[in-house]
BALOBA-1460 file (C-alpha; in Angstrom, 3 decimals):
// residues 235
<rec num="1" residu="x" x="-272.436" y="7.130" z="52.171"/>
<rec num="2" residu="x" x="-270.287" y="9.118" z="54.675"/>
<rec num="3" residu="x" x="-273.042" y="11.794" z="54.927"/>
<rec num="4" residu="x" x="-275.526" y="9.231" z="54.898"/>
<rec num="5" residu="x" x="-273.647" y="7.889" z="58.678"/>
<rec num="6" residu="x" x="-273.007" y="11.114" z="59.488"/>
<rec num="7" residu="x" x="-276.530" y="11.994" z="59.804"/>
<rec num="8" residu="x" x="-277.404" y="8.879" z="61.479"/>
<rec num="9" residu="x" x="-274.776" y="9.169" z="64.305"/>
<rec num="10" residu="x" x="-276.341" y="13.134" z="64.383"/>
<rec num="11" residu="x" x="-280.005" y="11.298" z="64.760"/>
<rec num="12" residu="x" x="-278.217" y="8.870" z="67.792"/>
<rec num="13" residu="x" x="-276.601" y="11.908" z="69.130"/>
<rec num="14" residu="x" x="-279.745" y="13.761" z="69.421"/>
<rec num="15" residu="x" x="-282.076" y="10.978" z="70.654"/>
<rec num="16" residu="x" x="-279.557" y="10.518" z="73.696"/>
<rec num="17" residu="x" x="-279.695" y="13.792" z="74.763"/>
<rec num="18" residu="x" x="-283.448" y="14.269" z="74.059"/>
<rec num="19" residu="x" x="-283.964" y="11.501" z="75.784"/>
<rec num="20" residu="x" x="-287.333" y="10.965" z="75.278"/>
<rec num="21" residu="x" x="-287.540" y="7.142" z="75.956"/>
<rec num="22" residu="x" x="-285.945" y="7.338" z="79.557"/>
<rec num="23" residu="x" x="-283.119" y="4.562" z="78.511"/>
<rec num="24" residu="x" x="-280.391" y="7.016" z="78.480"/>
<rec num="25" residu="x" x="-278.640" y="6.908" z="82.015"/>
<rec num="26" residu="x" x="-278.299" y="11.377" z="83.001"/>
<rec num="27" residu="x" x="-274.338" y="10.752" z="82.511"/>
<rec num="28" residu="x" x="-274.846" y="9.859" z="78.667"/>
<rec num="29" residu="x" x="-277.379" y="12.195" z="78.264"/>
<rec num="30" residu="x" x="-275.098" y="15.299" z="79.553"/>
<rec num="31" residu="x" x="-271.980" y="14.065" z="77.323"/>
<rec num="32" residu="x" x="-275.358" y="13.887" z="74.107"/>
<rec num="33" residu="x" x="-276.251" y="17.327" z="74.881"/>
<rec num="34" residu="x" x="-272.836" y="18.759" z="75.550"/>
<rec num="35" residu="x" x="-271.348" y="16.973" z="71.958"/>
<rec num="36" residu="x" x="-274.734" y="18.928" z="70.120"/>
<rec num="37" residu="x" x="-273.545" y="21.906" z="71.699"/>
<rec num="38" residu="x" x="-269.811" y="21.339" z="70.879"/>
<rec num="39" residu="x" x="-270.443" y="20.601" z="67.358"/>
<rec num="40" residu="x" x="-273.102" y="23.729" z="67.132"/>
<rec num="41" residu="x" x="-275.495" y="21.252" z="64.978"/>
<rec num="42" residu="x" x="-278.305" y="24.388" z="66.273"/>
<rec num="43" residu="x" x="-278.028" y="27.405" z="65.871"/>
<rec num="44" residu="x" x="-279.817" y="30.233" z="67.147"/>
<rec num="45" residu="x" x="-282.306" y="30.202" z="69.754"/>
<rec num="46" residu="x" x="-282.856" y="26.713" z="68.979"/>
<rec num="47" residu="x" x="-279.943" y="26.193" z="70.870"/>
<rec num="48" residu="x" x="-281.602" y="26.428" z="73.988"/>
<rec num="49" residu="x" x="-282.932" y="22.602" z="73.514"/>
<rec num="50" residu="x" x="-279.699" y="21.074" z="74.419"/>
<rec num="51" residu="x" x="-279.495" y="23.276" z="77.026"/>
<rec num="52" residu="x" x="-282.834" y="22.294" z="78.262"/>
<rec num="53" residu="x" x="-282.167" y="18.716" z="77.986"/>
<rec num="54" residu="x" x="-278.645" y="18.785" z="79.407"/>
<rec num="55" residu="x" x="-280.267" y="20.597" z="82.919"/>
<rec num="56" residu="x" x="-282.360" y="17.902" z="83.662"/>
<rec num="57" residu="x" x="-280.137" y="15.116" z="83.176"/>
<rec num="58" residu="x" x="-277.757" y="17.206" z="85.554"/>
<rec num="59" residu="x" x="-280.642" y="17.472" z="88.159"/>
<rec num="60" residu="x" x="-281.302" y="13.715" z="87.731"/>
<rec num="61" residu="x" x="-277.538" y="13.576" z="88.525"/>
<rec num="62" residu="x" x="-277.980" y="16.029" z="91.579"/>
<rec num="63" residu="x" x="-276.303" y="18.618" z="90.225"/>
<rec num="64" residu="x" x="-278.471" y="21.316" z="90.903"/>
<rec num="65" residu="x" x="-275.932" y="24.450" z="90.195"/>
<rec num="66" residu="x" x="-274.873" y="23.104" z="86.634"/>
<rec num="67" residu="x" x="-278.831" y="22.508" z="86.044"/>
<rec num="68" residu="x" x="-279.562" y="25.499" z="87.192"/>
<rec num="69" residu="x" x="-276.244" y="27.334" z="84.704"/>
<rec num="70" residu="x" x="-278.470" y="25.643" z="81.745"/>
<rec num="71" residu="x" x="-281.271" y="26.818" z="82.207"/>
<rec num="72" residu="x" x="-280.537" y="30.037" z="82.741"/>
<rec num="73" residu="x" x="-278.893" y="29.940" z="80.010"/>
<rec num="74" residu="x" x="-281.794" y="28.497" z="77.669"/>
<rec num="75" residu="x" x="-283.903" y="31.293" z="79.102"/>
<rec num="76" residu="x" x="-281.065" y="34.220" z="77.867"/>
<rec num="77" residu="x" x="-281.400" y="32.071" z="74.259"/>
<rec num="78" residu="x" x="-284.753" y="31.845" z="73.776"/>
<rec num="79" residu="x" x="-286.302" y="35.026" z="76.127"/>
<rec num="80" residu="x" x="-289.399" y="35.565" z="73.853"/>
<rec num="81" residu="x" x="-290.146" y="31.989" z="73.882"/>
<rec num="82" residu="x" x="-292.338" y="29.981" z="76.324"/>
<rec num="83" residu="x" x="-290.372" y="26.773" z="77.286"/>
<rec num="84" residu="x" x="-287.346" y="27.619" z="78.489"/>
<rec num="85" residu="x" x="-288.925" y="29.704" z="81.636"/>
<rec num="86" residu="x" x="-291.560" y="26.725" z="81.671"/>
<rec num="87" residu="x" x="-288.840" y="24.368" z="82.545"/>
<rec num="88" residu="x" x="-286.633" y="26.692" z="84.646"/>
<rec num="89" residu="x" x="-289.759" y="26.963" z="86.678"/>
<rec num="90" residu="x" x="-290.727" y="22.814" z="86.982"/>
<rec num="91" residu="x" x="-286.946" y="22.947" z="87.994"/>
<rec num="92" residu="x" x="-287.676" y="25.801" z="90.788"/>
<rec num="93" residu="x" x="-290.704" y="23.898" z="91.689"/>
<rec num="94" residu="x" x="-289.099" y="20.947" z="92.572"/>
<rec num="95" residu="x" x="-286.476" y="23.002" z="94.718"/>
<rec num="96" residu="x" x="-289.333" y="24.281" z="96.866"/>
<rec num="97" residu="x" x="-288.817" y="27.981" z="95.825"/>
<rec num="98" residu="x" x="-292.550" y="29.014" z="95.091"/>
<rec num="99" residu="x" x="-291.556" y="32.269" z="94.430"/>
<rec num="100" residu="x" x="-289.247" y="32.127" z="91.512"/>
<rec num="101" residu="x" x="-291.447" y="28.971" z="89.813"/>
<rec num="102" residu="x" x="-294.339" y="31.329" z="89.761"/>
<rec num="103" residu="x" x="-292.141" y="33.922" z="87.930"/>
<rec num="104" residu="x" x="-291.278" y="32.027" z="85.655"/>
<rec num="105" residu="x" x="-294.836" y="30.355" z="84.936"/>
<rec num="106" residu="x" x="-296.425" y="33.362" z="84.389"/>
<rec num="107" residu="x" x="-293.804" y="34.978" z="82.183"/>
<rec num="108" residu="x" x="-294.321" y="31.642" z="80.090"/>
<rec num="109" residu="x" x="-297.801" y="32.532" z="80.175"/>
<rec num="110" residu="x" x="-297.471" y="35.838" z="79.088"/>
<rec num="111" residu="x" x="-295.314" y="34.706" z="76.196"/>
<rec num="112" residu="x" x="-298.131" y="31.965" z="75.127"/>
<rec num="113" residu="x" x="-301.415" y="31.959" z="77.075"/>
<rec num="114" residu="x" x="-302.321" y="28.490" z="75.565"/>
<rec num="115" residu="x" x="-299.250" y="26.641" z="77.233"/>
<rec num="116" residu="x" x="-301.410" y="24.011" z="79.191"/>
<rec num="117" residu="x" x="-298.435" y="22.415" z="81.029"/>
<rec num="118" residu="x" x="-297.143" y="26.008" z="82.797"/>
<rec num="119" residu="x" x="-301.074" y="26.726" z="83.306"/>
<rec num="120" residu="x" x="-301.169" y="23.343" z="85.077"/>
<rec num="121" residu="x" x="-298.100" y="23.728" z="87.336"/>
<rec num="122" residu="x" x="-299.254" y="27.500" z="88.363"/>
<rec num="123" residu="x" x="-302.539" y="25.491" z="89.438"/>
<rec num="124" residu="x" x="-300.844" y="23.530" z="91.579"/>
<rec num="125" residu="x" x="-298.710" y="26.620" z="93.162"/>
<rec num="126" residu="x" x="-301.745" y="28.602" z="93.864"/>
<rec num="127" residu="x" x="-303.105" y="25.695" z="95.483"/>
<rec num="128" residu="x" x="-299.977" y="25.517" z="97.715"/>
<rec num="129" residu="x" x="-300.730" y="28.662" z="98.670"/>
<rec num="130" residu="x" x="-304.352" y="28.536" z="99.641"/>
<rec num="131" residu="x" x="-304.973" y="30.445" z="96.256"/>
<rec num="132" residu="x" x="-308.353" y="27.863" z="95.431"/>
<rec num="133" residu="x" x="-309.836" y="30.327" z="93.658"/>
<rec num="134" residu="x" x="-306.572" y="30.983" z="91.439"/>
<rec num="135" residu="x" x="-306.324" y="27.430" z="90.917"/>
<rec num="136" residu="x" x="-309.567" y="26.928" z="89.768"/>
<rec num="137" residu="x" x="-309.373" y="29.453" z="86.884"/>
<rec num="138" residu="x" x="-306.109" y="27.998" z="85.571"/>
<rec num="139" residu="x" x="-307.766" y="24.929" z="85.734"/>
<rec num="140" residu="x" x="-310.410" y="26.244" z="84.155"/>
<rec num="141" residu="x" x="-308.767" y="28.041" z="81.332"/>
<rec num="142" residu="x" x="-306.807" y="24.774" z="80.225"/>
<rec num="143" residu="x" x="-310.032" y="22.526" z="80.412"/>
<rec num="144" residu="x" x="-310.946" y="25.181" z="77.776"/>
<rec num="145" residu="x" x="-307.790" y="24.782" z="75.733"/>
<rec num="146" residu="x" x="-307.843" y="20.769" z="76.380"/>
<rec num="147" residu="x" x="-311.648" y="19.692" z="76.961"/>
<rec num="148" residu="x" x="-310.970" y="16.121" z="77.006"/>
<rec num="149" residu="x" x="-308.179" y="15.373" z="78.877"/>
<rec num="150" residu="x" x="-309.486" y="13.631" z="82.076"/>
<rec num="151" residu="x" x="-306.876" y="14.008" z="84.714"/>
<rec num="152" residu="x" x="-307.777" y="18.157" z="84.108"/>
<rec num="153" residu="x" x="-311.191" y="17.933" z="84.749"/>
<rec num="154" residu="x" x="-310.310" y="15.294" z="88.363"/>
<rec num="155" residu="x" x="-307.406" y="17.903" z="88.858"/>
<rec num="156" residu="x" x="-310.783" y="20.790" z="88.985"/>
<rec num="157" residu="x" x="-312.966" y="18.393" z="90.810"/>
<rec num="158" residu="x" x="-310.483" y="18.719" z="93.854"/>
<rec num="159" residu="x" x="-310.302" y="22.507" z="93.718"/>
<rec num="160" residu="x" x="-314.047" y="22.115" z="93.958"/>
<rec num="161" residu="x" x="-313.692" y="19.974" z="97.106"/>
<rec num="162" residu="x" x="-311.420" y="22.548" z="98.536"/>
<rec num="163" residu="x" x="-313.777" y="24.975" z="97.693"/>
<rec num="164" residu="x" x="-316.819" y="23.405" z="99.259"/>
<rec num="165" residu="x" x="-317.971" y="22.948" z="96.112"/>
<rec num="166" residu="x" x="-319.246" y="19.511" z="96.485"/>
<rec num="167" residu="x" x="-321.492" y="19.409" z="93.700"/>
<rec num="168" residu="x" x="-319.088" y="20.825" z="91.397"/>
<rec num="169" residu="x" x="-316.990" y="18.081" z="92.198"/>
<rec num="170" residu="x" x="-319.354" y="15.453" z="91.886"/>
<rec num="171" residu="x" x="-319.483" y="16.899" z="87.835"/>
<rec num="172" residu="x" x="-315.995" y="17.542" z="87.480"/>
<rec num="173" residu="x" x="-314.499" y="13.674" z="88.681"/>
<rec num="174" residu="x" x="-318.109" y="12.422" z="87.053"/>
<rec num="175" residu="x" x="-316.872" y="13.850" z="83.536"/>
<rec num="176" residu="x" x="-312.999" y="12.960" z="84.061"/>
<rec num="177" residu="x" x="-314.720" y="9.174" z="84.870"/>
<rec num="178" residu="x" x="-316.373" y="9.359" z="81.272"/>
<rec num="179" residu="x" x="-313.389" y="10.542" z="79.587"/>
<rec num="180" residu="x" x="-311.037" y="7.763" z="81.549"/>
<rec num="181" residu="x" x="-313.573" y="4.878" z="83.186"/>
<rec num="182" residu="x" x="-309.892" y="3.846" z="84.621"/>
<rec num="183" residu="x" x="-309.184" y="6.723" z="86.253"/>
<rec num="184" residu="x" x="-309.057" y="5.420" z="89.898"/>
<rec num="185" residu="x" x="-308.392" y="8.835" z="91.459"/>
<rec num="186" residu="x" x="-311.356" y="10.205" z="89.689"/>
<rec num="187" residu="x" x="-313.647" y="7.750" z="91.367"/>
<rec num="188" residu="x" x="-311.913" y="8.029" z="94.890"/>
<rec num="189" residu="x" x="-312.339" y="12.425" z="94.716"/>
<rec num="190" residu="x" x="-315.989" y="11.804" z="93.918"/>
<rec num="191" residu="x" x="-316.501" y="9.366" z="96.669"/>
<rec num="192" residu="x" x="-314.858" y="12.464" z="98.924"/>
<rec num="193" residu="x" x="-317.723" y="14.798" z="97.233"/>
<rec num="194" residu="x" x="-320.469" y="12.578" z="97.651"/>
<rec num="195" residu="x" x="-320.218" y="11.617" z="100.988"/>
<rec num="196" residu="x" x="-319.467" y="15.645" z="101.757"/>
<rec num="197" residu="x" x="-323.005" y="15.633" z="100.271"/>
<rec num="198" residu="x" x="-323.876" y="13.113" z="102.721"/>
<rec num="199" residu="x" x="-324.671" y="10.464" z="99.553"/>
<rec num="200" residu="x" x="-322.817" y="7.504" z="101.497"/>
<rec num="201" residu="x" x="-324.178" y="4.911" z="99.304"/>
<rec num="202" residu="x" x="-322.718" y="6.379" z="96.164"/>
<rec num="203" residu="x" x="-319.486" y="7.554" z="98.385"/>
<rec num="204" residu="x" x="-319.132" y="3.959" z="99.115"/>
<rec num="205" residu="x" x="-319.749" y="2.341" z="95.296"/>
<rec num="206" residu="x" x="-316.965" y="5.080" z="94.301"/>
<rec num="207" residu="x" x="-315.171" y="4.517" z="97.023"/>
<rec num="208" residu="x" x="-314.883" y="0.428" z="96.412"/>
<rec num="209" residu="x" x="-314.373" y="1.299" z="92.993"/>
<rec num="210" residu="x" x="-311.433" y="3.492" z="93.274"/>
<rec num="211" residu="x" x="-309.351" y="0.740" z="95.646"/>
<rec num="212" residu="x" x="-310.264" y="-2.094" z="93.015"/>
<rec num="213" residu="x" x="-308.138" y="0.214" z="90.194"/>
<rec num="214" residu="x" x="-305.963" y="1.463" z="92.716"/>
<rec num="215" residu="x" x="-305.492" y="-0.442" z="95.717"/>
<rec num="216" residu="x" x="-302.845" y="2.425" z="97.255"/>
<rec num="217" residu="x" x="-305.418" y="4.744" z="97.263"/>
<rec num="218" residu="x" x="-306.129" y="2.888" z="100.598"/>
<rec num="219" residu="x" x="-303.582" y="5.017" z="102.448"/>
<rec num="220" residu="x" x="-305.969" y="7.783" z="102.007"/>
<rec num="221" residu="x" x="-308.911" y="6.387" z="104.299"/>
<rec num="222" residu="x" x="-308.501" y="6.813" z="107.752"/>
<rec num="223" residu="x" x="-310.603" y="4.355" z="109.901"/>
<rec num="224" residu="x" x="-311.828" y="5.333" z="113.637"/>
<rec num="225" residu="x" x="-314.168" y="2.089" z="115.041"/>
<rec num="226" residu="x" x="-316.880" y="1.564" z="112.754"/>
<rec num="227" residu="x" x="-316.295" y="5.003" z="110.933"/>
<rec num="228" residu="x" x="-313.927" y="5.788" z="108.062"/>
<rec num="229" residu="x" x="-312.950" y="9.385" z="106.707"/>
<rec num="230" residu="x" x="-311.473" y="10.344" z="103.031"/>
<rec num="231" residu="x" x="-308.351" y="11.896" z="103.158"/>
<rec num="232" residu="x" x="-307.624" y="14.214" z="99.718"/>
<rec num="233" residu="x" x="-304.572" y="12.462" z="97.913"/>
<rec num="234" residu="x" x="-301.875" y="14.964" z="97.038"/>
<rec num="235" residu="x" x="-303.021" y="17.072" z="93.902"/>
């Protein structure tokens, strides 16, 4: 019976500091992750979970140099192994330090070419930096790993835009639409393409259709007179 309650007050101990619901407040979720470490429940490189875990509830906190201690510390745990540097770089991202998120993306990357999510947030960083044609391919390469996941072909469709590839986008937010008919961004970029293409009828369909799913998406039109103009949401 004891080891029967000890295991369950293990299971508690770990859901808090996983935290995968969002209930637990960052506080509880440090003290979680810092009683797993203390009691050395995993060993090994697995150990860098806690760490993980324990970072983000410290930069949910604010406390960016403790977050920062863990995951550095994950990263010396677990150096062959794709997450931790994954993480460390969402983390850098977030602090505006392009540089050092990019590191650490691609040495995720080169640890495990199929990670989607650091393939995603490198998109997103070579879009930043005027790198369209870098973000398409990483784009690209996870619409390959992950051919039905809609927000990755909308995310492509706007590279396309940037691109000036119009009618690429027009396929791109048409096949994101199929995958997710909700999907009010999808309908909004294609508007964008379309009426790039100088289609303002179907522009104007998408466009209607996008503010009925997603009436903030309003922001994003700028009206002059009679005249309105799409401005691109943030990717």
């Amino acid at each position: 019976m004891c080891e029967m309650e000890l295991a369950r007050d293990t299971r508690v101990v770990i859901d808090k500091c996983i935290n995968r619901d969002g209930k637990s407040a960052p506080a509880v979720a440090v003290q979680a992750c810092t009683e797993l470490l203390d009691r050395k429940i995993l060993e090994g490189y697995e150990r860098f979970y806690p760490f993980v875990n324990r970072a983000m509830a410290y930069y949910a906190q604010g406390d960016k140099p403790h977050a920062l201690d863990d995951y550095n510390t994950a990263v010396s745990l677990a150096p062959k192994t794709a997450q931790p540097y994954y993480y460390r770089g969402v983390f850098y991202a977030a602090l505006i330090d392009v540089d050092a998120a990019l590191r650490d993306f691609n040495t995720a990357l080169s640890l495990n070419g199929k990670f989607v999510p650091a393939l995603l947030q490198r998109a997103k960083i070579h879009k930043t930096q005027n790198d369209f044609n870098g973000a398409l391919a990483d784009f690209s390469e996870a619409l390959r790993l992950q051919p039905k996941t809609a927000a990755i072909w909308s995310d492509r469709g706007y590279v396309c835009i940037l691109l000036r590839d119009y009618a690429g986008a027009v396929k791109d937010e048409a096949e994101a639409i199929r995958l997710d008919p909700k999907l009010a961004r999808a309908y909004f970029l294609r508007g964008a393409a379309f009426g790039d293409l100088g289609d303002s009828t179907n522009a104007y369909h998408d466009v209607v259709t996008a503010l009925g799913l997603d009436p903030s998406l309003d922001r994003y039109i700028a009206t002059k007179g009679k005249t309105a103009s799409l401005i691109l949401p943030p990717l």
